[in-house]
C-alpha positions in Angstrom: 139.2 -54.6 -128.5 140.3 -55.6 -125.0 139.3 -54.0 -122.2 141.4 -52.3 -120.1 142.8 -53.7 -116.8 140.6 -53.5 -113.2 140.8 -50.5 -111.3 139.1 -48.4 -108.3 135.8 -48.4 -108.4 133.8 -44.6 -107.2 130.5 -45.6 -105.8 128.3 -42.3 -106.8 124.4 -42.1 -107.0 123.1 -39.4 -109.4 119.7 -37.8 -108.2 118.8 -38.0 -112.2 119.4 -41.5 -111.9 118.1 -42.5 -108.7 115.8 -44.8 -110.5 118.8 -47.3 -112.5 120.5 -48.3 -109.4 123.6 -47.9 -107.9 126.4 -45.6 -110.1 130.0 -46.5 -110.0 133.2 -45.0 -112.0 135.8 -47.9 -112.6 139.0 -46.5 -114.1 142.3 -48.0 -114.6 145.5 -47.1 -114.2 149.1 -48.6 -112.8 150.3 -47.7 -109.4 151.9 -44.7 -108.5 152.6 -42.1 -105.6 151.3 -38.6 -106.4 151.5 -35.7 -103.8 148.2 -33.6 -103.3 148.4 -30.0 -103.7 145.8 -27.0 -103.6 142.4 -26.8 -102.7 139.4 -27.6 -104.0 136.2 -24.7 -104.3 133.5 -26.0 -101.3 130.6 -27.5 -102.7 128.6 -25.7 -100.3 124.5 -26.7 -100.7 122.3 -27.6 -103.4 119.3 -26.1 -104.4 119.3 -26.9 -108.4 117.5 -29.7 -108.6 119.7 -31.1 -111.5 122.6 -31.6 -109.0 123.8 -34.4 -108.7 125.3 -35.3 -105.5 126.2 -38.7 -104.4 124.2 -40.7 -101.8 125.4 -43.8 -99.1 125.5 -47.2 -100.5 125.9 -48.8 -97.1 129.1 -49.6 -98.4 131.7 -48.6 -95.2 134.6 -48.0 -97.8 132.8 -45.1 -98.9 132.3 -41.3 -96.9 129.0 -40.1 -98.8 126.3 -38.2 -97.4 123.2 -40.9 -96.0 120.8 -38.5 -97.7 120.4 -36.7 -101.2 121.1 -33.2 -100.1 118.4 -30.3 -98.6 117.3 -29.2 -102.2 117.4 -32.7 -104.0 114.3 -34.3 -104.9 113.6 -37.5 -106.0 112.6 -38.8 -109.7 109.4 -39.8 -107.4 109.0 -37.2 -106.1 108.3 -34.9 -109.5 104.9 -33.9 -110.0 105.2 -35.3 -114.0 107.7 -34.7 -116.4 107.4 -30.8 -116.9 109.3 -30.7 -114.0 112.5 -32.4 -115.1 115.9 -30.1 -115.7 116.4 -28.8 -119.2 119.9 -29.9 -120.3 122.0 -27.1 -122.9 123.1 -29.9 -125.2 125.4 -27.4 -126.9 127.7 -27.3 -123.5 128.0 -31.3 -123.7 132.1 -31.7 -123.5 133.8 -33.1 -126.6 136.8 -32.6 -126.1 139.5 -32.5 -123.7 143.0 -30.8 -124.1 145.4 -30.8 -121.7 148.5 -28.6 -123.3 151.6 -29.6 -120.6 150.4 -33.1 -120.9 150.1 -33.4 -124.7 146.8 -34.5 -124.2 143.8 -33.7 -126.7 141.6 -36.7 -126.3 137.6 -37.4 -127.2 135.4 -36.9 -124.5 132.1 -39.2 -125.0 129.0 -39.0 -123.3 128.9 -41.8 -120.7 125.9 -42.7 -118.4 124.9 -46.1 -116.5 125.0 -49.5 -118.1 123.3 -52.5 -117.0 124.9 -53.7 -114.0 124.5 -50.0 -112.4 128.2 -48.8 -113.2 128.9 -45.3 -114.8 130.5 -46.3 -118.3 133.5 -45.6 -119.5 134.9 -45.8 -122.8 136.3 -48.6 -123.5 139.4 -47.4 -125.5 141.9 -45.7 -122.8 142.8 -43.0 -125.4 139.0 -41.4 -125.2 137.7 -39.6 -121.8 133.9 -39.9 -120.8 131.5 -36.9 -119.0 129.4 -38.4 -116.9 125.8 -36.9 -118.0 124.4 -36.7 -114.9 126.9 -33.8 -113.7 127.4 -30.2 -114.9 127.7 -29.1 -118.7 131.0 -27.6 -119.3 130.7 -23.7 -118.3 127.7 -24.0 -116.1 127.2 -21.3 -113.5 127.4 -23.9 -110.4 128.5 -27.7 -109.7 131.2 -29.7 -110.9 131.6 -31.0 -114.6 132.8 -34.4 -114.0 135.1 -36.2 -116.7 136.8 -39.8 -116.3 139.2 -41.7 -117.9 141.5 -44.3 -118.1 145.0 -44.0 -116.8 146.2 -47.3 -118.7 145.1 -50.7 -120.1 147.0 -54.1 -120.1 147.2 -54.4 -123.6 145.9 -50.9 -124.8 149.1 -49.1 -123.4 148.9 -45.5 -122.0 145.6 -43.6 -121.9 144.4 -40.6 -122.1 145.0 -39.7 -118.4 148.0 -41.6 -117.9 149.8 -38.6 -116.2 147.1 -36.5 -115.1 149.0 -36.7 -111.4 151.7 -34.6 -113.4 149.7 -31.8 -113.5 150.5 -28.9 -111.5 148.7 -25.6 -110.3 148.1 -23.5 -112.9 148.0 -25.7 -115.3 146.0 -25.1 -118.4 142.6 -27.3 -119.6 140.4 -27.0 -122.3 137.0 -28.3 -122.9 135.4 -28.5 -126.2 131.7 -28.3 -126.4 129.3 -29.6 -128.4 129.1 -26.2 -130.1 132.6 -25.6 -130.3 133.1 -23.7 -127.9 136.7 -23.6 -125.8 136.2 -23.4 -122.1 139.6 -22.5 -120.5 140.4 -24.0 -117.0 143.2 -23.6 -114.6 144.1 -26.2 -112.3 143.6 -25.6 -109.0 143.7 -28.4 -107.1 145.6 -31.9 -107.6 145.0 -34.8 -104.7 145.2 -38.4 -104.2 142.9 -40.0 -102.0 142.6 -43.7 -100.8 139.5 -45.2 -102.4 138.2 -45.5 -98.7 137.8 -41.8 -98.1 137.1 -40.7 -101.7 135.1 -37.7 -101.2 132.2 -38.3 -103.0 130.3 -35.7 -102.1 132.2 -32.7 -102.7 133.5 -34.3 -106.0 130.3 -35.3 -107.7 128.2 -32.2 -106.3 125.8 -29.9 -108.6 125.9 -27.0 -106.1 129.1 -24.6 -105.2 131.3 -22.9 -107.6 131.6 -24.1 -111.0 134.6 -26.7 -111.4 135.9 -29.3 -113.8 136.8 -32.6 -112.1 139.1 -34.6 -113.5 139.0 -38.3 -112.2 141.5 -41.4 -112.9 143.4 -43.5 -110.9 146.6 -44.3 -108.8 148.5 -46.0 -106.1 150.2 -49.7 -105.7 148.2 -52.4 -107.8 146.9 -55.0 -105.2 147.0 -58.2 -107.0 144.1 -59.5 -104.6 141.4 -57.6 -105.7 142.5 -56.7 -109.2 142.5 -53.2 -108.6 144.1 -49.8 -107.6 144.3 -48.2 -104.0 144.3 -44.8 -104.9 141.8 -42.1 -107.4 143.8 -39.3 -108.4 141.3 -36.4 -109.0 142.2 -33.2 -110.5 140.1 -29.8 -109.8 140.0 -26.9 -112.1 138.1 -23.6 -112.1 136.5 -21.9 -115.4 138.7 -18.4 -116.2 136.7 -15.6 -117.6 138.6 -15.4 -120.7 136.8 -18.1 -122.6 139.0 -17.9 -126.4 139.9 -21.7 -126.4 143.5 -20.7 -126.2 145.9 -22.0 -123.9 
C-alpha cells in the first residue's frame, strides 16, 4: 500500500507522552480555500491531569504555550504509577459518521511512532484518535480525530471535504461500546500552519469538544507539503441516540 502524499505537519506534545519525544500530526490533503466560520468553546485551564495540552518546540512556525499548563504535571513528576489517569476504554472512538458528507469511516487508535510523529493510518479512507486526548463524551477537553484529506495514488479520503461542513452540521462517534455520541458542528476554520493554535485545539481542560483535523491550502512544491490545517469543532448534544 502506498502512502499517501506529504502534508502539514501539527507539532503537539502530550503531557502522557512527554517522555517519547516530540508529537506531530502529518495529514494530507490537496490545496484548497476554505472560509472559517463560528467559534470555537475556550479551552480555559487545566486541572485534570490527563490533559493534554501542547507544549513549545522552539520551533518559531508554531504559537504553543512555552510551558505545560498550571495543573499539568510531568510523567517525572508522579510519585509511582498509582498515580497515572484511568482511561474508560469503552469511550475509545470507532467510528466516525459524518451524514451531509457521506462519510462513515473507521476511526483507529493512533499514538506516537518512532521518529516522534502522531500516527496516522495509513489508508486515507480510515480516521485516527489520537490517545493522548479526550475519549468521546468526556465531561471536559477536546476529543481529537485526524485524517487524511487525500493520497496520490489512494484517491479521496476520509476527510476529503471536511471544509464542506457547515454549522449545524451533524457528527457521530462510535465508541468502543457502541455507543452513538451526537455532535453538532460549531465551528469550521482554516488556519496557516504558522499560527495553528495548538493549544486551544489539543487542550484536555474547557468544554467538551470533538476536533476534527485535516488539511488544506495551495500545495507548495518546495517542501512537499500543504499551507493550510482545516480543523473542524463540534460540541456533544444531550440527546445521545446515535441518530442523525
Amino acid at each position: 500500500m502506498t502512502r499517501p502524499r506529504p502534508a502539514i505537519v501539527v507539532a503537539v506534545l502530550s503531557a502522557l507522552a512527554l517522555i517519547a519525544g516530540l508529537a506531530v500530526i502529518v495529514s494530507a490533503g490537496s490545496g484548497s480555500s476554505v472560509a472559517s466560520q463560528g467559534a470555537r468553546p475556550a479551552a480555559g485551564s487545566s486541572t485534570d491531569p490527563s490533559a493534554s495540552d501542547p507544549v513549545s518546540t522552539g520551533d518559531p512556525s508554531s504559537d504553543s504555550p512555552s510551558a505545560l499548563p498550571e495543573g499539568v504535571r510531568r510523567l517525572s513528576d508522579r510519585m509511582d504509577a498509582t498515580e497515572l489517569p484511568q482511561r474508560d476504554l469503552s469511550a475509545v472512538p470507532r467510528q466516525i459518521t459524518i451524514p451531509s458528507l457521506g462519510v462513515d469511516a473507521p476511526i483507529d487508535i493512533v499514538g506516537l511512532i518512532g521518529d516522534g510523529k502522531v500516527e496516522v493510518p495509513t489508508d486515507v479512507r480510515r480516521t485516527g484518535w489520537y490517545q493522548y486526548s479526550q475519549v468521546a463524551g468526556s465531561s471536559i477537553g477536546s476529543t481529537v480525530v485526524v485524517g487524511h484529506k487525500d493520497g496520490v495514488e489512494q484517491g479521496a479520503g476520509a476527510f476529503y471535504n471536511l471544509g464542506e461542513l457547515q454549522l449545524g452540521d451533524r457528527i457521530v462517534v462510535t465508541t468502543e461500546a457502541g455507543e452513538g455520541l451526537r455532535y453538532e458542528v460549531v465551528a469550521r476554520e482554516s488556519f496557516d500552519k504558522e499560527v495553528v493554535p495548538l493549544a486551544d485545539l489539543f487542550s484536555g481542560a474547557g468544554p467538551h469538544r470533538l476536533t476534527l483535523i485535516t488539511c488544506g491550502g495551495p500545495f507548495d512544491a518546495t517542501t512537499l507539503g500543504y499551507t493550510d490545517n482545516v480543523v473542524i469543532t463540534a460540541v456533544a448534544l444531550s440527546d445521545r441516540r446515535g441518530d442523525a
